[in-house]
C-alpha positions as CSV (number, residue, x, y, z in Angstrom):
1,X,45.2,61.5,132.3
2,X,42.6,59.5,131.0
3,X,42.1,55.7,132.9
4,X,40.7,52.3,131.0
5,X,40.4,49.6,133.6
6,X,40.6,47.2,130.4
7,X,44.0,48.4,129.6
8,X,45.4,48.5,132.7
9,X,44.3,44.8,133.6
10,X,45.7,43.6,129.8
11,X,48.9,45.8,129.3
12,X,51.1,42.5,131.2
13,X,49.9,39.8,129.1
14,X,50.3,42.3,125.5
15,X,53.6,42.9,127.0
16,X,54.8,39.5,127.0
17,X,53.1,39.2,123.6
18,X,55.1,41.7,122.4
19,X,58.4,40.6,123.9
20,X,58.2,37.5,122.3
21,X,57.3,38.4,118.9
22,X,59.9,40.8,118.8
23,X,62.4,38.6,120.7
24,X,64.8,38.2,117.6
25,X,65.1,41.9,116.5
26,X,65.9,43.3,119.8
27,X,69.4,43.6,118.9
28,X,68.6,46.3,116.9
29,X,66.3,50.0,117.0
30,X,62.6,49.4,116.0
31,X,60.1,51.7,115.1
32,X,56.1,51.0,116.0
33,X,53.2,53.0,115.2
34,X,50.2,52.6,117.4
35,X,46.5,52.9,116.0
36,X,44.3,54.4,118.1
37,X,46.0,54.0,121.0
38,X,43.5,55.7,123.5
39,X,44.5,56.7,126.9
40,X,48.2,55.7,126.2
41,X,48.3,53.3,128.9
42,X,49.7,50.5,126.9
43,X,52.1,52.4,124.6
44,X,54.1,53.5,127.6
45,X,54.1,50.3,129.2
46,X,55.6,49.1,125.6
47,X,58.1,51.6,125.8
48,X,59.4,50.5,129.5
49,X,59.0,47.0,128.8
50,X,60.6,47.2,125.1
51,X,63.3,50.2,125.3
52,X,64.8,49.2,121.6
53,X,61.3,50.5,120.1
54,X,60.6,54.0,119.1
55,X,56.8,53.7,119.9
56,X,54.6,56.7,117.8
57,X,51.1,56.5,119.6
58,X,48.2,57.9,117.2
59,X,44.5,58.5,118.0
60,X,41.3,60.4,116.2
61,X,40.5,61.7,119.2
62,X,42.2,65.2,120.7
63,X,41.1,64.1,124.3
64,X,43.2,61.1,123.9
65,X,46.0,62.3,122.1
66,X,46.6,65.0,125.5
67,X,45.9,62.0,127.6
68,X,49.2,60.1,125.7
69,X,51.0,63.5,126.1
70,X,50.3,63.4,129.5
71,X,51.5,60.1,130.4
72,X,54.9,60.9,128.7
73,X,55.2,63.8,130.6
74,X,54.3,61.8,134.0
75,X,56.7,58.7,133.3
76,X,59.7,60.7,130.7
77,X,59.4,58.6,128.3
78,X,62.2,58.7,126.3
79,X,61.0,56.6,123.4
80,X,57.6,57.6,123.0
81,X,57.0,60.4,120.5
82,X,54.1,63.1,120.4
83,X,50.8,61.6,119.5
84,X,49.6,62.3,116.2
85,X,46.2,62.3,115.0
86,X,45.5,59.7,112.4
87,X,42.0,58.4,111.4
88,X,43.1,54.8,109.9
89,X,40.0,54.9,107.4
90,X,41.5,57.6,105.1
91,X,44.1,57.0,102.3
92,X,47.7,55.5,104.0
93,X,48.8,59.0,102.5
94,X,47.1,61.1,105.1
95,X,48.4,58.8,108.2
96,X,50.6,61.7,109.4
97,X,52.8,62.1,106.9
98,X,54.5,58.3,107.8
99,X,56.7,57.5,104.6
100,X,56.1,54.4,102.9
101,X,58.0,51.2,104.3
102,X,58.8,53.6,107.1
103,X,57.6,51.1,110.4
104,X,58.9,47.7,111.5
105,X,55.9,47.3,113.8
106,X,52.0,48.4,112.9
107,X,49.2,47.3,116.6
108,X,45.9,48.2,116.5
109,X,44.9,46.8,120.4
110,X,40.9,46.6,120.1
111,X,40.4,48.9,117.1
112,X,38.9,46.7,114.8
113,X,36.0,45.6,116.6
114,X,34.6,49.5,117.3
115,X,35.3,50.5,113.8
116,X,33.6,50.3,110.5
117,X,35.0,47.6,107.8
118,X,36.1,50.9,106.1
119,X,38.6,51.7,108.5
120,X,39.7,47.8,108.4
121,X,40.8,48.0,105.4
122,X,42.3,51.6,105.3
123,X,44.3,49.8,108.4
124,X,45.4,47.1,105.9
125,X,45.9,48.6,103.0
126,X,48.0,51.4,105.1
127,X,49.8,48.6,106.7
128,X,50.5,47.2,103.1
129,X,52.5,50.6,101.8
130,X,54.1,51.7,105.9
131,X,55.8,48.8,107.1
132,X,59.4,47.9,105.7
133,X,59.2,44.3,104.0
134,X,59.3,41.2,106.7
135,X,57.4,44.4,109.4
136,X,54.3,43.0,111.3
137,X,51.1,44.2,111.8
138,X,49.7,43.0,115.1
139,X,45.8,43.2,116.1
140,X,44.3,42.1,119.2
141,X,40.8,41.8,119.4
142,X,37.5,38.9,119.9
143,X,37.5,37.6,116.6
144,X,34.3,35.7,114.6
145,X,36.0,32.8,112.5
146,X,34.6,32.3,108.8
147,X,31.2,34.2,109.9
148,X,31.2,32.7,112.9
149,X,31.0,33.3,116.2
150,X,31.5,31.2,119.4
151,X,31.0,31.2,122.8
152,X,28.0,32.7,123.5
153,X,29.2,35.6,125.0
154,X,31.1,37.1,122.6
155,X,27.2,36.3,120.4
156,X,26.4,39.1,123.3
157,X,29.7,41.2,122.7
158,X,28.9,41.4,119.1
159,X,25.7,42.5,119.1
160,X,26.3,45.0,122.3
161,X,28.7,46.4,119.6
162,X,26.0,46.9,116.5
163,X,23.9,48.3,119.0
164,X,26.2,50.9,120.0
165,X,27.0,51.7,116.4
166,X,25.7,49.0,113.2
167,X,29.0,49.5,111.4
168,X,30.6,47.7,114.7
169,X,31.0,44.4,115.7
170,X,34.0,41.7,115.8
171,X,36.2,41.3,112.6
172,X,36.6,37.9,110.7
173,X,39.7,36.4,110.6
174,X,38.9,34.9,107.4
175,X,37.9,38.6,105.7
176,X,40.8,40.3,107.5
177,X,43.2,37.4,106.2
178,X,42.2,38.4,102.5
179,X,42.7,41.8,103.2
180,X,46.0,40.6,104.2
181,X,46.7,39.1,101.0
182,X,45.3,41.7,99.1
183,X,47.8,44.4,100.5
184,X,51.2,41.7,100.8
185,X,51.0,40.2,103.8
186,X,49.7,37.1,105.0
187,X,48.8,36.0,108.9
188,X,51.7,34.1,110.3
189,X,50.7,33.4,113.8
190,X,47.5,33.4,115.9
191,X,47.7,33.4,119.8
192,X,45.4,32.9,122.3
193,X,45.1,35.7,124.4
194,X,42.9,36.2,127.4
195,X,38.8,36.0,128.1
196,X,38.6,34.7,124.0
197,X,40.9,37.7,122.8
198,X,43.7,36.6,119.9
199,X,46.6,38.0,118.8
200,X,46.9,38.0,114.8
201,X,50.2,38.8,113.4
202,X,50.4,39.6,109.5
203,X,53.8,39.5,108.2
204,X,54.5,42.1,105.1
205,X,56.3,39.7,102.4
């Protein structure tokens, strides 16, 4: 099983997050897809924490996807499915054979801002056609606001991130809220997260 010390110090707070958001539809059987959910550490703290979801973790990478399958195995989950591999910059069609207005919940926990702006908006415009109407997509990530970024240290963040790879660096809320609107949704909330980290949560209308 694969370890991120990241996820394990932020799984609590997305918990909680998550909890809340989905507060008033817990009186009924969800059904969440993950993007690139990495080790797996968060999705199965999801499913202990939030047992009325179906959680379907997805990554690009095989070493992750056995890490996931790993973790169920460890903790028998009982509402975590197989990993699937899905690379969120291709056509929604190709995202594992997901149906159209097929999931309640869409996260993507710090996908955005180690991916190209093609793969935000295949993760948009797949969100657009895969969740049921009223189903959120959630992103957490260090955001820049209207092409710009504050404090320093997410200056440093970003460009740590184009030096890794150019097509990297923190999303805009402004350019993912058009995207939004582009593909039927439109950001309904933004909360404050931890160390400058924000919570978006796009509502499909």
């Amino acid at each position: 099983m694969l370890l991120s010390p990241q996820a394990e110090r932020n799984w609590e707070s997305l918990c909680l997050m998550l909890e809340d958001v989905l507060k008033d539809q817990s009186h009924r059987q969800l059904f969440a897809l993950e993007l690139g959910s990495g080790t797996g550490q968060h999705v199965i703290r999801f499913a202990q924490k939030m047992p009325f979801v179906t959680w379907q973790p997805s990554d690009i990478k095989e070493s992750s996807q056995d890490s996931i399958k790993e973790y169920i195995a460890a903790t028998h989950s009982k509402n975590v499915l197989q990993p699937v591999h899905l690379d969120a910059s291709e056509p929604w069609e190709k995202w594992a054979g997901l149906p159209c207005n097929s999931c309640d919940v869409i996260i993507a926990i710090n996908l955005l801002q180690y991916s190209s702006f093609k793969t935000a908006q295949g993760v948009f415009t797949g969100a657009g056609q895969i969740l049921r109407q009223n189903g959120l997509l959630i992103t957490y990530a260090v955001y820049a606001i209207n092409g710009t970024i504050t404090p320093s240290c997410n200056e440093h963040l970003d460009a740590a991130l184009r030096q890794m790879n150019p097509e990297w660096g923190l999303p805009d809320i402004d350019v993912l809220r058009q995207l939004a609107y582009g593909n039927g949704m439109r950001l309904e909330r933004m909360i404050e997260m931890e160390e400058y980290y924000k919570c978006l949560i796009f509502r499909k209308l």
